[in-house]
Steps between C-alpha positions, in 0.01 A plus 500: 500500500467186702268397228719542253782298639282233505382477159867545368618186739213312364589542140903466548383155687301435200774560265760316735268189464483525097895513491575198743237328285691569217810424654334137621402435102904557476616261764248250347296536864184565231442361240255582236294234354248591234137727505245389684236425185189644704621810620824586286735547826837363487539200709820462697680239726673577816795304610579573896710325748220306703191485232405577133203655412369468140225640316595878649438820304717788509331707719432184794887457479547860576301480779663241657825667445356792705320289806699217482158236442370385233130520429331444143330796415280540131435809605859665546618769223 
């Protein structure tokens, strides 16, 4: 049971990230700025209080939304 718990927290964290990302693209927070030509990922800009961070696919900005650092990742899905 406890096992189950778990998985379902991980996924409604998952999910919670996806909509605040979307909710960031909203407030203009993220930006999206093209494809990356070598890999096909969209590329996005984010806009935060103390730093912007460019170059950032979608799944790197989720990430950060869910640990709070940033960390470029090719890697992430």
């Amino acid at each position: 049971m406890k096992i189950l718990f778990f998985a379902a927290m991980l996924v409604a964290h998952q999910h919670t990230a996806e909509m605040r990302f979307k909710e960031m693209q909203d407030e203009g927070t993220v930006v999206y700025e093209g494809e990356d030509d070598d890999t096909g990922k969209s590329i996005f800009t984010v806009y935060l209080s103390d730093k912007t961070i460019e170059y950032a696919y979608e799944a790197e900005v989720i990430q950060y939304i869910k640990t709070g650092t940033f960390q470029y990742n090719d890697f992430l899905k």
